[in-house]
Backbone and ligand atoms as CSV (ligand in chain L), in Angstrom:
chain,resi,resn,atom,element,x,y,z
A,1,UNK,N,N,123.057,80.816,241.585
A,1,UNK,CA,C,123.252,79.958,242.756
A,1,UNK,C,C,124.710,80.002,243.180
A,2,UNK,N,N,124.829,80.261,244.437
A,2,UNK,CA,C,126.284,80.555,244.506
A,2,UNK,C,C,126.873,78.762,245.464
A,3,UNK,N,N,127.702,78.326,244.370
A,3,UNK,CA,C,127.960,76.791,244.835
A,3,UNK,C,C,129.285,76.702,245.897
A,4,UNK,N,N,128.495,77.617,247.004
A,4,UNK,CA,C,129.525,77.887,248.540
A,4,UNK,C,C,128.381,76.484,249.138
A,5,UNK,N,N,127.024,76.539,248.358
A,5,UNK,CA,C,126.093,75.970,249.373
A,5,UNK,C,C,126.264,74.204,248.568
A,6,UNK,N,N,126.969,74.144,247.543
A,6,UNK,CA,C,126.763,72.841,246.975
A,6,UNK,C,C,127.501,71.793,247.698
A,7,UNK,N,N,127.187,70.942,248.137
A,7,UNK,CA,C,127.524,69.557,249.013
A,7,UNK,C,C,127.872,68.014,248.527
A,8,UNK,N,N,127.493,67.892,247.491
A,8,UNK,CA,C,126.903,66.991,246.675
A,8,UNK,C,C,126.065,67.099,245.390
A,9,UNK,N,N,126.309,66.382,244.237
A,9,UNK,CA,C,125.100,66.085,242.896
A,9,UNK,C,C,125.470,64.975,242.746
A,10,UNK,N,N,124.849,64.718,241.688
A,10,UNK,CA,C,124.900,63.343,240.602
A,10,UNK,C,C,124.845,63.862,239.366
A,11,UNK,N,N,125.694,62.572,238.558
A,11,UNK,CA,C,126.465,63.236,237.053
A,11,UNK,C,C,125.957,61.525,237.107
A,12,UNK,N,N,125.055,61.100,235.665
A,12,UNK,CA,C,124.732,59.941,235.272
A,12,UNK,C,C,124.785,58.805,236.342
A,13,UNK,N,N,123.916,59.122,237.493
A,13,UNK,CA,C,124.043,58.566,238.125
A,13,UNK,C,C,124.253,58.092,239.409
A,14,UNK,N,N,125.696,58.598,239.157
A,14,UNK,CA,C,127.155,58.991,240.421
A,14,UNK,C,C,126.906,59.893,241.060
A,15,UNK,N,N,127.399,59.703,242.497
A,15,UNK,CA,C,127.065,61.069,243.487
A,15,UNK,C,C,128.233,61.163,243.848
A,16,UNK,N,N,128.389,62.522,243.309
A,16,UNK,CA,C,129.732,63.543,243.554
A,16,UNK,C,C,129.403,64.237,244.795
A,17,UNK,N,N,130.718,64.260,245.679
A,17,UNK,CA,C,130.857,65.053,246.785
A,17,UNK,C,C,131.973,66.489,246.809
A,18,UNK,N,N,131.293,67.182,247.355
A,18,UNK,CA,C,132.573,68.616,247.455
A,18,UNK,C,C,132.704,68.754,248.213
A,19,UNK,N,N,134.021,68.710,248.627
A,19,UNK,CA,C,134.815,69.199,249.566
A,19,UNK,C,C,135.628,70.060,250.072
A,20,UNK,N,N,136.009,70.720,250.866
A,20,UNK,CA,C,136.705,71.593,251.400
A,20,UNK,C,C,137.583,70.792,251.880
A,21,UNK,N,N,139.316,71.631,251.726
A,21,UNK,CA,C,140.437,71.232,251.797
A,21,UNK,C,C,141.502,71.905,251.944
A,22,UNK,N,N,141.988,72.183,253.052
A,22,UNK,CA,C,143.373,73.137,253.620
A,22,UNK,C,C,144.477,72.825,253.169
A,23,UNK,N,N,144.947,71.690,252.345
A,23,UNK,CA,C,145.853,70.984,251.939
A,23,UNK,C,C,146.345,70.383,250.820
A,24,UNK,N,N,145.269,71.600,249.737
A,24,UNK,CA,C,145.651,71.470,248.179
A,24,UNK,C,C,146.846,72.664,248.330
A,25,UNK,N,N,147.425,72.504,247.213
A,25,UNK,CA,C,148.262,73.591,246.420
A,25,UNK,C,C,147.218,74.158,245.529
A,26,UNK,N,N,146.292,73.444,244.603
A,26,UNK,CA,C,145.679,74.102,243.707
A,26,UNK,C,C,144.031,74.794,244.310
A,27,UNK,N,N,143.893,75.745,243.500
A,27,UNK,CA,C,142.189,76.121,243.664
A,27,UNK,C,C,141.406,75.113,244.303
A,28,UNK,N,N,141.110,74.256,243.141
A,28,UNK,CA,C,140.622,72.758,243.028
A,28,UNK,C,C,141.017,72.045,242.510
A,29,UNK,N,N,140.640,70.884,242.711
A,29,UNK,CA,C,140.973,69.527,242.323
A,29,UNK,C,C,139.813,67.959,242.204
A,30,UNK,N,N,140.038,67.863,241.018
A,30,UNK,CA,C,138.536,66.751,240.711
A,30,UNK,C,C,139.369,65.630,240.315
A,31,UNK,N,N,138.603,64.332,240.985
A,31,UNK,CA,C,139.388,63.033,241.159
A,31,UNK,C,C,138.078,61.803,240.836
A,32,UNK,N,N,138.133,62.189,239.096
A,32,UNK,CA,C,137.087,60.420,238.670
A,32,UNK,C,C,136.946,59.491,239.417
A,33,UNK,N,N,138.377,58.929,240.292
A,33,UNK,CA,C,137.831,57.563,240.677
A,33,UNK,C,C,136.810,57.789,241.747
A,34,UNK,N,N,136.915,58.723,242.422
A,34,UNK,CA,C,136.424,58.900,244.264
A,34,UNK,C,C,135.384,59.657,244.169
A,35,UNK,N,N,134.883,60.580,242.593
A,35,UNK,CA,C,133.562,61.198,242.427
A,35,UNK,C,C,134.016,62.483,243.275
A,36,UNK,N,N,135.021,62.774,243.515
A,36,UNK,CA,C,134.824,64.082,244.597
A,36,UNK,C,C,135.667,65.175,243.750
A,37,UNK,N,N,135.056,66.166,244.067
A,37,UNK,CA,C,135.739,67.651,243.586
A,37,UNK,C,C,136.358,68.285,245.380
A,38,UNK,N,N,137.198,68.625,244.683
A,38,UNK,CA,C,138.051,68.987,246.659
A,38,UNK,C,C,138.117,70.551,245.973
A,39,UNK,N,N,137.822,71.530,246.924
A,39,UNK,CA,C,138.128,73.320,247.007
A,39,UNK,C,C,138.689,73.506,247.900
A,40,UNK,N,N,140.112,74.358,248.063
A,40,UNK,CA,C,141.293,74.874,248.999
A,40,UNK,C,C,139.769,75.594,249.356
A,41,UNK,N,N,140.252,75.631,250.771
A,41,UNK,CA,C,139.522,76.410,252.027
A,41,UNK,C,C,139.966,77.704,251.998
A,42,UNK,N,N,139.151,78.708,251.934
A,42,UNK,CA,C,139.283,80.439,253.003
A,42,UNK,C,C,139.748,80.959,251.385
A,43,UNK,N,N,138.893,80.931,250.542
A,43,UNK,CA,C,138.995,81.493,249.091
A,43,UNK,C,C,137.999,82.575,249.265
A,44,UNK,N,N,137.536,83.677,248.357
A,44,UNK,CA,C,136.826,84.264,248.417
A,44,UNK,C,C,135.516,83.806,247.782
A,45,UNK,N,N,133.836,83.902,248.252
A,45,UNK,CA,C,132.901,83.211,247.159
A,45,UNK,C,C,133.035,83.213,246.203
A,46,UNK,N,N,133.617,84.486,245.535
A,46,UNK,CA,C,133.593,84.448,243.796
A,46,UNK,C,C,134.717,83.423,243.680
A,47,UNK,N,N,135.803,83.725,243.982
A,47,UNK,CA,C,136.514,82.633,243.681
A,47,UNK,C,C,136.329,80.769,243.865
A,48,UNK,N,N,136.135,80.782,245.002
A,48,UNK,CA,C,135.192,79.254,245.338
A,48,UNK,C,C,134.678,79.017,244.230
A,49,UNK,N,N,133.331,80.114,244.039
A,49,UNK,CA,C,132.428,79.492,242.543
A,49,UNK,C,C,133.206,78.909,241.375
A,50,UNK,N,N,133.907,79.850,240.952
A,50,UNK,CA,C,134.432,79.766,239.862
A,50,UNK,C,C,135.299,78.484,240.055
A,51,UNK,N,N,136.106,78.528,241.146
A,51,UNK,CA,C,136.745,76.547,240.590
A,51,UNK,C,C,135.952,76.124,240.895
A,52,UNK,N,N,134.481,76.076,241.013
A,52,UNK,CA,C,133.263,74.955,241.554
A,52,UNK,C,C,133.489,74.589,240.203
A,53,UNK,N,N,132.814,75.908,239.161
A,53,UNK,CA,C,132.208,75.423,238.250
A,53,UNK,C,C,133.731,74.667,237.311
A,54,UNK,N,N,134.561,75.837,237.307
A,54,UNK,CA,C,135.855,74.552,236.491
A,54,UNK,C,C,135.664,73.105,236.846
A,55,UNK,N,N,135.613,72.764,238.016
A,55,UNK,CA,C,136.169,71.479,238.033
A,55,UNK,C,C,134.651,70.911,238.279
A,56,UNK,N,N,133.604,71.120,237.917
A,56,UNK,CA,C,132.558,70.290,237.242
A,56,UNK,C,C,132.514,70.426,236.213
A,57,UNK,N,N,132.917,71.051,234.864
A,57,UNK,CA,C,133.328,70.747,234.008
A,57,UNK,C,C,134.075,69.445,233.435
A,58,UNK,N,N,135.358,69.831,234.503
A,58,UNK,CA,C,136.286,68.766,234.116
A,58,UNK,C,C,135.771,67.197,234.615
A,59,UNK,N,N,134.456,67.370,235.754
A,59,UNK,CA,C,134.160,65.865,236.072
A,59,UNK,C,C,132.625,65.605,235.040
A,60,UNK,N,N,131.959,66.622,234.262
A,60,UNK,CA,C,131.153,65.996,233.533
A,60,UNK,C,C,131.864,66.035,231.968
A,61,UNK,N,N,133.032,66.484,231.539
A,61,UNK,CA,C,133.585,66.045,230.654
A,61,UNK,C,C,134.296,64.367,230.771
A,62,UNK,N,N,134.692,64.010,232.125
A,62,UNK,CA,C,134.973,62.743,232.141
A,62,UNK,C,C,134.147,61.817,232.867
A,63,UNK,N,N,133.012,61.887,233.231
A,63,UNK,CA,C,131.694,61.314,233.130
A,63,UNK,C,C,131.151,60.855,231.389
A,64,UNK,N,N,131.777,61.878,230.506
A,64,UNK,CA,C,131.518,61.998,229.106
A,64,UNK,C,C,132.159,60.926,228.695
A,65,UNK,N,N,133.423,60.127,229.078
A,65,UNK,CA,C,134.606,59.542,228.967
A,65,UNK,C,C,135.612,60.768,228.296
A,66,UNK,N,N,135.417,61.640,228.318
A,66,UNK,CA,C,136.640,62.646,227.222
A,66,UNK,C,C,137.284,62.986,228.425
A,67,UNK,N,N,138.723,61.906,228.581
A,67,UNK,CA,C,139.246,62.065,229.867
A,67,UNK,C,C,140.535,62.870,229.483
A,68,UNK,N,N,140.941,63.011,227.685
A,68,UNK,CA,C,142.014,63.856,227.350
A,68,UNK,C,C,141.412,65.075,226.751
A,69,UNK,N,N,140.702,66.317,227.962
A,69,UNK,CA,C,140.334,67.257,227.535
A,69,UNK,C,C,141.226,68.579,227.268
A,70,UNK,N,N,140.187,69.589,226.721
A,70,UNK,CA,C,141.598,70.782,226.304
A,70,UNK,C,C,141.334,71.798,228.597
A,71,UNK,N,N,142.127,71.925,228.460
A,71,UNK,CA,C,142.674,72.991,230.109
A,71,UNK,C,C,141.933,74.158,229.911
A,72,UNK,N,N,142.170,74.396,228.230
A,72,UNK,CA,C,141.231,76.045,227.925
A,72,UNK,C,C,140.049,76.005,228.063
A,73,UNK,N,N,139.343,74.776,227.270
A,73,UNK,CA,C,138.001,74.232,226.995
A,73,UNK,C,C,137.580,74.757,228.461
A,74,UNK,N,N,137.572,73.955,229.473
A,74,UNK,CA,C,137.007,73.419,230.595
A,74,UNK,C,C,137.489,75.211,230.892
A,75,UNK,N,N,138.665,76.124,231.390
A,75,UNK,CA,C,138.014,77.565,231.947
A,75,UNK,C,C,137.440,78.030,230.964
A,76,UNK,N,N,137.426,78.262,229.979
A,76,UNK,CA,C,136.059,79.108,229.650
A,76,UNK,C,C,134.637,78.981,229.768
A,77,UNK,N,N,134.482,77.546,229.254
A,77,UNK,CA,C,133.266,76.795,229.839
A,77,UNK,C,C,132.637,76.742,231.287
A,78,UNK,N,N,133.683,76.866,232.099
A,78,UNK,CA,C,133.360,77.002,233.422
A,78,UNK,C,C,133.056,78.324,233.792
A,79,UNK,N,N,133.543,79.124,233.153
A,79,UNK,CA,C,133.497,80.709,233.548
A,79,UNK,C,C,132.126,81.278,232.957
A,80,UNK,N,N,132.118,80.403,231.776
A,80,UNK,CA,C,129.976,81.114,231.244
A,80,UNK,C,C,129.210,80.399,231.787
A,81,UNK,N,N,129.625,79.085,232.531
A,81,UNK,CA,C,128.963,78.457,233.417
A,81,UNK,C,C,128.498,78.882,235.056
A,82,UNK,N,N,129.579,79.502,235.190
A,82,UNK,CA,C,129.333,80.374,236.309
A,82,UNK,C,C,128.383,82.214,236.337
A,83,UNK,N,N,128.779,82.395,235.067
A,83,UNK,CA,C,128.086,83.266,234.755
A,83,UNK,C,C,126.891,83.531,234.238
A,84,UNK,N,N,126.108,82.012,233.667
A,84,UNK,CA,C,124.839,81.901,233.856
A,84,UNK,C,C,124.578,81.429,235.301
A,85,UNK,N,N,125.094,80.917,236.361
A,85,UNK,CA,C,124.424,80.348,237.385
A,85,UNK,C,C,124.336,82.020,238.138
A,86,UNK,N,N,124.913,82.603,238.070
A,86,UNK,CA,C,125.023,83.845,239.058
A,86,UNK,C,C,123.602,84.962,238.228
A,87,UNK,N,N,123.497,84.825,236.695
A,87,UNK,CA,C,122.199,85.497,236.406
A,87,UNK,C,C,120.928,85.198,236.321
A,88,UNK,N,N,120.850,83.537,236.768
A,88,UNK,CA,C,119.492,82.969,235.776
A,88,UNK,C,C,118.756,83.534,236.627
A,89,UNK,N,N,117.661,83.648,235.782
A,89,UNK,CA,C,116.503,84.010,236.930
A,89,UNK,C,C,114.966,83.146,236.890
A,90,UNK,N,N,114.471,82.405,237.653
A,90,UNK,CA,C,113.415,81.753,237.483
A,90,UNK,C,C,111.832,82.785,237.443
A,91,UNK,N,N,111.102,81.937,236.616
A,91,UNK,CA,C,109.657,82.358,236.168
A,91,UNK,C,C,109.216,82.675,237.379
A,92,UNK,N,N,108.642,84.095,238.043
A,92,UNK,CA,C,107.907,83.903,239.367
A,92,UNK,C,C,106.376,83.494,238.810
A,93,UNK,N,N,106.265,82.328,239.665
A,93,UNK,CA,C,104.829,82.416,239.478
A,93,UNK,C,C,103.795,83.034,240.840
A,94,UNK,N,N,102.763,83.265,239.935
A,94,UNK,CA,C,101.825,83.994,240.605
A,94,UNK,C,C,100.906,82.958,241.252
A,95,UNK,N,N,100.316,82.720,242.511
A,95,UNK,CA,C,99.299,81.537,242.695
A,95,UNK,C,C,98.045,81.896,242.257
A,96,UNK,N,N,97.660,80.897,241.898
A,96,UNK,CA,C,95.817,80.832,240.742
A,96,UNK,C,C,94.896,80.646,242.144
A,97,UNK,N,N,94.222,81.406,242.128
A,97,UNK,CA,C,93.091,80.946,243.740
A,97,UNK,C,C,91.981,80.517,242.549
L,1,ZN,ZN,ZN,141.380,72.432,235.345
């Protein structure tokens, strides 16, 4: 799933919003109090994805309360996170007449 199309989820609950933003310095940026993950605008998809998935990491690690996480933890995690979302492949089913 390529998360150019993600708008919104919920993490226990909470509905997180993503945003696009001309006016970071960083990739991304995820902000507990406001539930929102913000992505610098005019990135390439692969790149987009990949701080999607970092910085949902970093907001369901502090959904977790583990608000003093490791920086490494969260990219690698995000990066096999992205790399199962880009291979999974669902069961086709066949319809039963
Ligand atoms: Zn980070």
């Amino acid at each position: 799933m390529d998360a150019s199309f993600v708008s919104s989820f919920e993490l226990a609950g909470c509905e997180w919003l993503v945003q696009m933003s001309n006016d970071i310095t960083e990739y991304g940026h995820c902000n507990i109090d406001q539930h929102v993950i913000r992505l610098r605008s005019g990135m390439s998809d692969q790149l987009q994805s990949l701080t999607f998935y970092h910085e949902l990491v970093h907001a369901i690690l502090m959904t977790m309360g583990k608000m003093d996480h490791s920086e490494e933890f969260v990219e690698n995690f995000g990066n096999l996170l992205y790399q199962f979302m880009k291979t999974v492949k669902n069961i086709e089913y066949e319809s039963i007449e």
